[in-house]
N, C-alpha and C positions, 0 to 999 in steps of 0.2 A: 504494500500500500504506500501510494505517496503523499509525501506532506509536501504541501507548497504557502509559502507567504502570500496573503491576500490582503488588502487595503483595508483597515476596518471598516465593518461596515455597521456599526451602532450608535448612538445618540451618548454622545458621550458627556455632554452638560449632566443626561437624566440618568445616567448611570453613576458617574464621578463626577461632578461640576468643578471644572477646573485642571482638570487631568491635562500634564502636559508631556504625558508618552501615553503612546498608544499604538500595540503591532497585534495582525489577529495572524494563526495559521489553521488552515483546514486541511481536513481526507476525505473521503468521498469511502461508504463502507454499504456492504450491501442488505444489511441486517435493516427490513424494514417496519420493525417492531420497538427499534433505538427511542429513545425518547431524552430529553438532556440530563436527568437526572443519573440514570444508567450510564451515561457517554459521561458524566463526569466522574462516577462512581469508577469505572472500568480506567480512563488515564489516573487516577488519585490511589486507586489498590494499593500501588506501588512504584515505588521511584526506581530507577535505574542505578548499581549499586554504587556510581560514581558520583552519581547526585544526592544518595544519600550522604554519601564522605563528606560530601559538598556541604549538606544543611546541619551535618554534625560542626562543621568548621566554623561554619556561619555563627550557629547560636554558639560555639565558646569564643568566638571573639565580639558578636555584640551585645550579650548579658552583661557585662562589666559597664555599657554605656545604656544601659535600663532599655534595651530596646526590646519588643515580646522576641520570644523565641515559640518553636515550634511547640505543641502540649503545653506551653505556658500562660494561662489566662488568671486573670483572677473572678472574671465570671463564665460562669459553664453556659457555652451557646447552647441552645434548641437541636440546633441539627450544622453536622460537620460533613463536609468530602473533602476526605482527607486531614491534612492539618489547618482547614481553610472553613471559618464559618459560613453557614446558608446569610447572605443577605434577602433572598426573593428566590422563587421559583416558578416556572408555570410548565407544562410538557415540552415547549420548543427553546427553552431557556431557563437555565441555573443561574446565576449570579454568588458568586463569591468570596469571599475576602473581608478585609479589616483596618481599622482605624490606628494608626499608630504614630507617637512622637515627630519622626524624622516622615514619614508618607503615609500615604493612605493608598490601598491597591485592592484591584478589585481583578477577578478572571468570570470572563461570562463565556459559558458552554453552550452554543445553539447549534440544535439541529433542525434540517429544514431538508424537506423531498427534494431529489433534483433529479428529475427522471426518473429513471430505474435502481436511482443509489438513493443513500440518504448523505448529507454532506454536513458534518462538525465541525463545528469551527469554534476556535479556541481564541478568545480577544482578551488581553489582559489592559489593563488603564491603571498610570500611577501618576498622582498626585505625591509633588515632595513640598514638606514645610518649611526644611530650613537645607544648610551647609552638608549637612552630614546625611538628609537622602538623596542628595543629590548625589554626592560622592558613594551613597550605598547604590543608590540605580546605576551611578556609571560600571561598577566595581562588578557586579554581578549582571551587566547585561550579557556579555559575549557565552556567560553559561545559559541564563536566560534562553536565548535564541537557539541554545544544544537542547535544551531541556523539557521547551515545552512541543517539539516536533516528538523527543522520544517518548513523551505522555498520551502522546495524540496518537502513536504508533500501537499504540494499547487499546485504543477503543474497540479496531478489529476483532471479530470472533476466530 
């Protein structure tokens, strides 16, 4: 299955207002029973074990600068995919993600008929507050763009 880079294509005031990055990627799968909730369940199962090295590294270097780390909340969300709370949901669309010091990030899951496939597309939107998400967005983008193709690569049955 292929992942390709696609323009976003969501309302990104109503999603994140403000967001000033924003990359979506889609697959194209033939499961026509998909719905976004399952599509985001199936890339979140599990990370690739170099991404996980990855967000093991993450949180011990920015806990010491109080920023959340993965499993670390001090309130218990509703409903999680993955280490990412539900903000909204409806069958053609998950939304996900959370509010934090340095940015605020959000990943939204749609799926949508395209023919005879069904087609996921994965859009993430990050909002930074100050110095340090900015320099966090830069620092993790080049994994970013590894990472959420091989998530996507998971939807596939």
């Amino acid at each position: 299955m292929t992942v390709r880079e696609v323009t976003p294509a969501v309302d990104t005031d109503a999603l994140l207002a403000g967001a000033q990055f924003a990359d979506a990627f889609c697959i194209e799968i033939s499961d026509h029973h998909l719905d976004a909730r399952c599509a985001a369940e199936r890339m979140m199962a599990r990370q690739p074990r170099w991404a996980e090295a990855l967000l093991s590294l993450r949180n011990f270097l920015v806990a010491p600068l109080g920023l959340k780390t993965s499993g670390a909340s001090p309130e218990v969300p509703r409903d999680m995919i993955g280490i990412f709370p539900v903000v909204s949901e409806t069958p053609g669309r998950l939304i996900a993600g959370f509010n934090d010091r340095h940015l605020d990030f959000r990943v939204v899951v749609d799926v949508a008929a395209a023919g005879s496939v069904r087609q996921v597309t994965a859009t993430t939107l990050v909002k930074t507050h100050n110095r340090l998400g900015r320099t966090y967005l830069a620092i993790i983008m080049p994994f970013h763009r590894l990472i959420v193709p091989a998530l996507l690569r998971q939807v596939a049955p």
